[in-house]
C-alpha positions in Angstrom: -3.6 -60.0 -87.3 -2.1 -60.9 -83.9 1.2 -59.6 -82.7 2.6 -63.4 -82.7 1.4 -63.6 -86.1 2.8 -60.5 -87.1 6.2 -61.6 -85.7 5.9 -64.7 -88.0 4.8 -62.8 -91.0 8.3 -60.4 -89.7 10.1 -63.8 -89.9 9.0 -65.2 -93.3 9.9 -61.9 -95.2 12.8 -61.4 -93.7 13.6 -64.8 -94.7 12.5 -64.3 -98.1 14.6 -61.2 -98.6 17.4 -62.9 -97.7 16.8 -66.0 -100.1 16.2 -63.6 -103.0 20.1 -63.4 -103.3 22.4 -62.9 -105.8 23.6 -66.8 -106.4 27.6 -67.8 -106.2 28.7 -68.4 -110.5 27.0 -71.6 -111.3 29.4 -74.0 -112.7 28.5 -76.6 -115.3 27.2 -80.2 -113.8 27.5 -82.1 -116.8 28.5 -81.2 -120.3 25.0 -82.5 -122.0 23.2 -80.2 -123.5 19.2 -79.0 -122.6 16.4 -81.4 -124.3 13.2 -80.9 -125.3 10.7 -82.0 -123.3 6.9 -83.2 -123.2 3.9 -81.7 -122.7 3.6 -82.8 -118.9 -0.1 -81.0 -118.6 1.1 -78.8 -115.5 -0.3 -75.8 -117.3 -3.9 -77.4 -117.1 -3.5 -77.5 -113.5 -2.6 -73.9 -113.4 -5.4 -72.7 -114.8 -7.8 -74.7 -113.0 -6.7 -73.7 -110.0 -6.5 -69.5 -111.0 -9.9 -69.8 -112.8 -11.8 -72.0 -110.5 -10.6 -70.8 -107.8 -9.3 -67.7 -108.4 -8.0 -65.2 -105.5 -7.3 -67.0 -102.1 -5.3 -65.5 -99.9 -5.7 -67.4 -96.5 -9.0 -67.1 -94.3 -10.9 -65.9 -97.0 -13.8 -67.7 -98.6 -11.5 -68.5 -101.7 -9.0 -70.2 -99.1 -11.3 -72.9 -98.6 -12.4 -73.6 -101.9 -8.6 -73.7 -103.0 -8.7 -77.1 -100.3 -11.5 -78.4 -101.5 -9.6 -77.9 -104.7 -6.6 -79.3 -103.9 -8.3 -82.2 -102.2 -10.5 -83.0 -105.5 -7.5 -82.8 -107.9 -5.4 -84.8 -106.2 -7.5 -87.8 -105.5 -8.8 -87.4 -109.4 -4.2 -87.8 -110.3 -4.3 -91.0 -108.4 -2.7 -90.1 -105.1 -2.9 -92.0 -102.4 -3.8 -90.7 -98.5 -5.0 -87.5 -100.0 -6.4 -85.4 -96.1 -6.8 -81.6 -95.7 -4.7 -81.0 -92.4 -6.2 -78.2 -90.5 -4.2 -75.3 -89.3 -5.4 -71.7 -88.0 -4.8 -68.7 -90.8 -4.7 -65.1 -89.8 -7.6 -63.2 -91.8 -7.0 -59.9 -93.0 -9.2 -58.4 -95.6 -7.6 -55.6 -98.0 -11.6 -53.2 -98.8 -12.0 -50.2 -100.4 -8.4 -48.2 -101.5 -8.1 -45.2 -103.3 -5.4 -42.2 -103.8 -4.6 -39.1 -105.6 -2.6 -36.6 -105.7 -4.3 -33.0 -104.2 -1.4 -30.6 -105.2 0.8 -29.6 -107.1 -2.2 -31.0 -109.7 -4.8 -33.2 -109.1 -4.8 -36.8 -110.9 -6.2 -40.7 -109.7 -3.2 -42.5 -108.2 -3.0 -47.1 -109.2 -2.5 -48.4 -105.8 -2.9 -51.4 -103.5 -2.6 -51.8 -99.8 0.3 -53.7 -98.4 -0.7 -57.2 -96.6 -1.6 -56.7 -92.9 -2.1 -53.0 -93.0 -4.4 -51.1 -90.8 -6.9 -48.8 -92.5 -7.2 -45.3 -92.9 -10.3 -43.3 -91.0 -13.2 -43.9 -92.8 -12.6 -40.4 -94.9 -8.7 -41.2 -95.3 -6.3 -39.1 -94.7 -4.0 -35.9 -96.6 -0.8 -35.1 -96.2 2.9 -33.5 -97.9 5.4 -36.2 -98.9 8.6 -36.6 -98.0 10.8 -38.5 -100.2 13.4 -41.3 -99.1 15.0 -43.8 -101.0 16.1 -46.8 -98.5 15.5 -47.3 -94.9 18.7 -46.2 -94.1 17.5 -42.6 -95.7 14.5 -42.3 -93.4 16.5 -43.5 -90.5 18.8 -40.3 -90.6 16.1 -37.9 -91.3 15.2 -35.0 -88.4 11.7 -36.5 -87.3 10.3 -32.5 -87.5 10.6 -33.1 -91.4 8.5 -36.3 -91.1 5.9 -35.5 -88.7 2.0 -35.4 -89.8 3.6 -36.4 -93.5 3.0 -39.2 -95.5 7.0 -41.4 -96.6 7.0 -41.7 -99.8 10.1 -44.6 -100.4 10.9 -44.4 -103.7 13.5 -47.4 -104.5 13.3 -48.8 -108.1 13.6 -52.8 -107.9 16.2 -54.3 -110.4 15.6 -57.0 -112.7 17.3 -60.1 -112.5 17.3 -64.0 -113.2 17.7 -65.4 -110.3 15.4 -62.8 -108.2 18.5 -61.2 -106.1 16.7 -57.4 -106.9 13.9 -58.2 -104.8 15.7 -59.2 -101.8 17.7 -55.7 -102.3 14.4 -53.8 -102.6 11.7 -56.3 -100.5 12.8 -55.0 -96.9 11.0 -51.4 -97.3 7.6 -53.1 -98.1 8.2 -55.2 -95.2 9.8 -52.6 -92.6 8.8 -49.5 -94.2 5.9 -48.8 -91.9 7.6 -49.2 -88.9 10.2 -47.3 -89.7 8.0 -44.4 -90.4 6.5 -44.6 -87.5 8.9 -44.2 -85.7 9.8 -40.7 -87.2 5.9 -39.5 -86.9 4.3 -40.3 -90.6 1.0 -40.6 -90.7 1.3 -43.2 -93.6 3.9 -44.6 -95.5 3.8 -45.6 -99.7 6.1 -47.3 -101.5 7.1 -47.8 -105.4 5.9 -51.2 -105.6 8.1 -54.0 -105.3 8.0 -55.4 -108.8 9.5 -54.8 -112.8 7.8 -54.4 -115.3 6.2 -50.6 -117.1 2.9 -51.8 -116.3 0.9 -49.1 -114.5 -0.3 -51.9 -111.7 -0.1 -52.5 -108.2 2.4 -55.3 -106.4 0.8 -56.0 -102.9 2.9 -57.9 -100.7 3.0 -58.8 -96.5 4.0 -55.7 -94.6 4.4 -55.2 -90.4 4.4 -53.9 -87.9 6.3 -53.3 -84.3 4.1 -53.5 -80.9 6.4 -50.1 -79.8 5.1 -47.8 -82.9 1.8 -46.9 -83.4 0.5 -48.8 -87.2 0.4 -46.4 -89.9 -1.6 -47.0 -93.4 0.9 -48.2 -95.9 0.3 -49.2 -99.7 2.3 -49.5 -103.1 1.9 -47.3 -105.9 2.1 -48.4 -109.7 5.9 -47.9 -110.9 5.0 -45.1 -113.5 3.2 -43.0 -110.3 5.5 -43.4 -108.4 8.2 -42.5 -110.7 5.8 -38.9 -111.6 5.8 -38.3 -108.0 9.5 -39.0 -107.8 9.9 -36.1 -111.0 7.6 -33.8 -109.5 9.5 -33.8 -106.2 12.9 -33.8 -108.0 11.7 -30.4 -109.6 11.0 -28.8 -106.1 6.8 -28.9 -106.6 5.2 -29.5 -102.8 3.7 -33.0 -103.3 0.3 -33.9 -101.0 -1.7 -37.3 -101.1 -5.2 -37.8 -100.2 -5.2 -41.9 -99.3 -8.0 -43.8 -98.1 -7.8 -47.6 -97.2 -10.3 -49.7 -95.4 -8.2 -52.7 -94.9 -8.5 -54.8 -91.5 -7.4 -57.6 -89.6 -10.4 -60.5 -88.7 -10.3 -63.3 -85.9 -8.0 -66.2 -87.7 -10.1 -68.5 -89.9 -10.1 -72.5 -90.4 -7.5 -73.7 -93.2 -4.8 -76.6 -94.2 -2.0 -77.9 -95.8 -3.5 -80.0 -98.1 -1.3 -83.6 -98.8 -1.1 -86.6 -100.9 1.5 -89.5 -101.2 2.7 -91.7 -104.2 3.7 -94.8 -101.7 7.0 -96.8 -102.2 6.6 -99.8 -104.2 9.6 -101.5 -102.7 11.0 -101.7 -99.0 10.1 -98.1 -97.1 13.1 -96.0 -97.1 12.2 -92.5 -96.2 9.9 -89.7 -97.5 10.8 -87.4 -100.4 8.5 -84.3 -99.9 7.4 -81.9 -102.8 5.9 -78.8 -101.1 4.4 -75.5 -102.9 2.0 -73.3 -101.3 -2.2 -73.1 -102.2 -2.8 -69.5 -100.8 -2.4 -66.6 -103.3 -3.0 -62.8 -103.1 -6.3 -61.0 -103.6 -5.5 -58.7 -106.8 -4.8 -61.9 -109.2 -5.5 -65.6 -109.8 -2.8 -66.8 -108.4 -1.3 -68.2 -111.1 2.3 -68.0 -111.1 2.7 -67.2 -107.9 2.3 -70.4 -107.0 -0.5 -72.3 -108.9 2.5 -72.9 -111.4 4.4 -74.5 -108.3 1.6 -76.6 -107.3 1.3 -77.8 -110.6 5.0 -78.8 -110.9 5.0 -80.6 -107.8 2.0 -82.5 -108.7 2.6 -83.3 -112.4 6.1 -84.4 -111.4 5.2 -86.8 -108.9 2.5 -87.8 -111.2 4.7 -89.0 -113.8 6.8 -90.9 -111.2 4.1 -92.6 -110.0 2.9 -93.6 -113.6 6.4 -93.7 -115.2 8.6 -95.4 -111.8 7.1 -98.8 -110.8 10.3 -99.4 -108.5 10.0 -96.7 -105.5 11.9 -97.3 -102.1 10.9 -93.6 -100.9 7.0 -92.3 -100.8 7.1 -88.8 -102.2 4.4 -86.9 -100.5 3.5 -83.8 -102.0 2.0 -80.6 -99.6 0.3 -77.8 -100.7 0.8 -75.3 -97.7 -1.4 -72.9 -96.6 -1.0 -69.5 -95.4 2.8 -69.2 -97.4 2.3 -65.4 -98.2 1.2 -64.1 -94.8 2.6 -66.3 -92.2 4.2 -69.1 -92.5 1.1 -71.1 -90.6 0.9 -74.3 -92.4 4.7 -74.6 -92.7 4.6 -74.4 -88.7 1.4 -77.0 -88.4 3.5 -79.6 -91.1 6.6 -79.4 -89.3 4.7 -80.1 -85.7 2.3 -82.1 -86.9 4.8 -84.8 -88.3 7.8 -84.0 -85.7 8.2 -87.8 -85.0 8.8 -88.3 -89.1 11.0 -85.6 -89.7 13.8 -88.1 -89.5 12.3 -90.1 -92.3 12.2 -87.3 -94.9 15.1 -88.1 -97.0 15.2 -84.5 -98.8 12.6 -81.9 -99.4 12.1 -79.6 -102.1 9.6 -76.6 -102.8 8.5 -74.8 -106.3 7.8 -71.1 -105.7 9.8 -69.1 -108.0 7.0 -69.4 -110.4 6.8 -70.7 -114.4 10.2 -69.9 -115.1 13.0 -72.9 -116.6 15.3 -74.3 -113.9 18.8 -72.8 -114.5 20.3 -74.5 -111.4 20.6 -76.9 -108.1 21.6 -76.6 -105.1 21.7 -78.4 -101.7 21.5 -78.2 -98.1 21.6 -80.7 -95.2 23.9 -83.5 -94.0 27.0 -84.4 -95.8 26.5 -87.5 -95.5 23.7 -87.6 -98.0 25.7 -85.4 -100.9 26.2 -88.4 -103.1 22.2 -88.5 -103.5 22.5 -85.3 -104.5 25.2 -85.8 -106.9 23.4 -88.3 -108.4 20.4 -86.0 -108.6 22.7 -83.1 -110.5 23.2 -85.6 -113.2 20.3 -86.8 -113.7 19.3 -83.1 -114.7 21.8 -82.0 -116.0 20.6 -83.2 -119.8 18.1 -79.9 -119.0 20.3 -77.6 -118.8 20.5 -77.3 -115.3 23.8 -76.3 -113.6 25.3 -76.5 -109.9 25.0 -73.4 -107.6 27.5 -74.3 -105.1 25.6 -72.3 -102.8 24.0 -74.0 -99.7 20.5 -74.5 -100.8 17.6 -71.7 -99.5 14.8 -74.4 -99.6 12.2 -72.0 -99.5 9.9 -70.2 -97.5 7.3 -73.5 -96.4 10.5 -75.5 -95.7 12.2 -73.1 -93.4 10.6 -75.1 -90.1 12.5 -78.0 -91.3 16.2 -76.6 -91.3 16.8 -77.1 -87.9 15.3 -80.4 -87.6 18.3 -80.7 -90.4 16.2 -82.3 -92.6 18.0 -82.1 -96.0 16.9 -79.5 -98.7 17.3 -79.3 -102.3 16.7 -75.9 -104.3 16.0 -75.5 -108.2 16.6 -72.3 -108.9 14.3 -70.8 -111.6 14.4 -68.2 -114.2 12.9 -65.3 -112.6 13.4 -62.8 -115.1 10.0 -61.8 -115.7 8.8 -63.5 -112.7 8.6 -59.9 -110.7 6.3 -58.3 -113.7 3.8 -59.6 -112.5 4.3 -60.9 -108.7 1.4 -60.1 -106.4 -0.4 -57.9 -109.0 -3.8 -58.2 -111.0 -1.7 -59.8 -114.1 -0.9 -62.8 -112.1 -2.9 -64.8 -114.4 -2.6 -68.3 -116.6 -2.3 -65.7 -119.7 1.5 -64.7 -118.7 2.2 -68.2 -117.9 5.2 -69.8 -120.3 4.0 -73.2 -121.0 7.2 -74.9 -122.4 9.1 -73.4 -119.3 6.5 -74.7 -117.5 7.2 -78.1 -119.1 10.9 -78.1 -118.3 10.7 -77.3 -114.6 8.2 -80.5 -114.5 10.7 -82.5 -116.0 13.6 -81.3 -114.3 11.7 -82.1 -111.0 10.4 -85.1 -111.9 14.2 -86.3 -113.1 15.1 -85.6 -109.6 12.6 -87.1 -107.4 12.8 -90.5 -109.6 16.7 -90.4 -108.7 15.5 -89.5 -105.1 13.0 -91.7 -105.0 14.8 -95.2 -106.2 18.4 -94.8 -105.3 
């Protein structure tokens, strides 16, 4: 992967730590009380997408047949201008990986390579840990202690609803390498970024820094990592034998795929739905973010079917490149610079299958009685106010300072992190009926959007 982007990848994950924040009290936006709601057939689309597709992180050969997928599926829901918008994807291709421990016993280490890293020599390399627990801990370290070793960051990830435990555990999967580096590791490993006892793998974007040589750096299962952590704690000399044969390609040919439901009455603007196509190698996908994609499209599927009055289109994107770059955000937002103006509010679904527990906005003041109008028109679901200026999410972020005006649905995240980036990211840990309510809370909101 190039150093630009690398600095992009920097960027996004920085951004995405930052959005994973522990939300303001949300305050009640209406009395009603949640509904039920209908099947909307979003989880149909999920699994389509994870099983025909399957794996697609961008560049790879499943990246193109997740446009060709998203191209077909939309034209077959009825949408209207349906193109595959080309953009450039970094490639990076994870190969072989494989760890154990060599002393104080020897055992078979559950591990996965971290986005973006560099390989190991062909017969890996072995080396003593050194435990630290945060950044900060491997900053203040003598570099003599580090030297020739392999960090071992050992920072447990706490659960929460609204996701605010991964943006205070996210920056050592996304710094830790460079920070060892710079103290003279010859790899770095992390307790993956994730919740959950399951003795998997959470992969995830790492980077780098043009001044410090690239190390090797991976995640190790939670219960591993936590024997390591026990071993260590009792004073036993831990080494690792780690091989990896990850590496960066020349970037590939990708898109942001897009369709529109157009306005049936006068042409007011553009309400955009985004969610992002690309997924990591170890799973399907599925909640992370087929189950977006298929909010976004089932919602403005039932608008289209249920609204015959529009004044706005609503065009729906499916990004490419979301999880490593940021690259189809950048293409959108240049591509339709002389529209920007036009969008009257955007919206993205990537905090997987989870119910939507609150709103939030973003944007000009002028346009907060839309969004008032919006918060009542969900609140019947449930949903509540976070007072918070919305985060809009990570596709969006091009669009904040062309002040385009954002809307945020936060989502119950609670398990969400069980299964993030892992080989369980499949339809079969999808909730259906929290699938359902996130359609219908979206699709409340973009008809308000969409004819006010």
């Amino acid at each position: 992967v190039s150093p630009p982007a690398m600095r992009a990848i920097a960027s996004l994950l920085l951004a995405l730590a930052a959005c994973a924040r522990t939300p303001s009290p949300v305050t009640a936006a209406a009395a009603a009380p949640a509904v039920s709601v209908p099947d909307s057939g979003a989880l149909a689309i999920v699994r389509s997408l994870a099983d025909e597709v399957g794996p697609r992180l961008a560049g790879s050969p499943g990246d193109a047949l997740a446009v060709a997928w998203a191209e077909r599926t939309m034209r077959a829901m009825g949408f209207a201008n349906v193109r595959a918008e080309p953009v450039r994807v970094p490639h990076w291709e994870r190969g072989v990986e494989s760890a154990s421990l060599t002393a104080p016993v020897a055992r078979p280490l559950v591990l996965a390579a971290l986005g973006g890293s560099v390989g190991t020599p062909p017969e890996g390399v072995e080396a003593e840990l050194v435990e630290v627990d945060s950044l900060d801990a491997l900053d203040a370290l003598d570099p003599a202690r580090v030297q020739g070793k392999i960090v071992f960051i050992h920072r447990v990830m706490r659960v929460s609803p609204y996701g605010s435990g991964y943006g205070e555990t996210v920056p050592v999967r996304v710094r830790g390498a460079v920070h060892a580096a710079r103290k003279g590791a010859v790899a770095v490993v992390i307790r993956s970024v994730g919740t959950g006892p399951q003795r998997i793998a959470h992969t995830g974007a790492t980077r780098y820094d043009d001044a410090v040589p690239r190390i090797p750096a991976a995640a190790l299962a939670a219960p591993d990592a936590d024997a390591i952590h026990r071993l260590l704690a009792a004073g036993a000399t831990v080494r690792m034998r780690l091989q990896l044969g990850c590496r960066a390609l020349p970037e590939a040919d990708s898109a942001n795929v897009v369709g529109e439901v157009p306005a049936t009455r006068g042409d007011e603007g553009i309400v955009l739905l985004g969610a992002h196509l690309d997924a990591w190698d170890l799973g399907t996908g599925a909640i992370d973010d087929a189950a977006g994609a298929a909010i976004v499209l089932s919602a403005a599927r039932a608008v289209a079917t249920r609204v015959p009055e529009r004044r706005r289109a609503i065009r729906v994107v499916l990004f490419a490149n979301e999880e490593n770059g940021l690259a189809g955000a950048r293409a959108y937002a240049r591509a339709h610079q002389d529209e920007l103006a036009r969008h009257a509010v955007a919206m993205e679904a990537d905090e997987g299958d989870g119910r939507v527990l609150s709103l939030s906005y973003a944007g000009d003041e002028a346009a907060r009685p839309r969004f008032e109008a919006v918060l009542r028109a969900v609140a019947r679901y449930g949903v509540r106010l976070d007072p918070e200026p919305a985060r809009g999410g990570a596709d969006l972020s091009p669009l904040v300072p062309q002040r385009v005006p954002r809307l945020s649905f936060g989502q119950d995240m609670t398990r969400y992190f069980d299964h993030h980036h892992t080989v369980s990211d499949t339809p079969d840990v999808v909730d259906a009926r929290a699938l359902d309510q996130a359609v219908a809370v979206y699709a409340a909101a973009v008809t308000e959007l969409g004819t006010m």
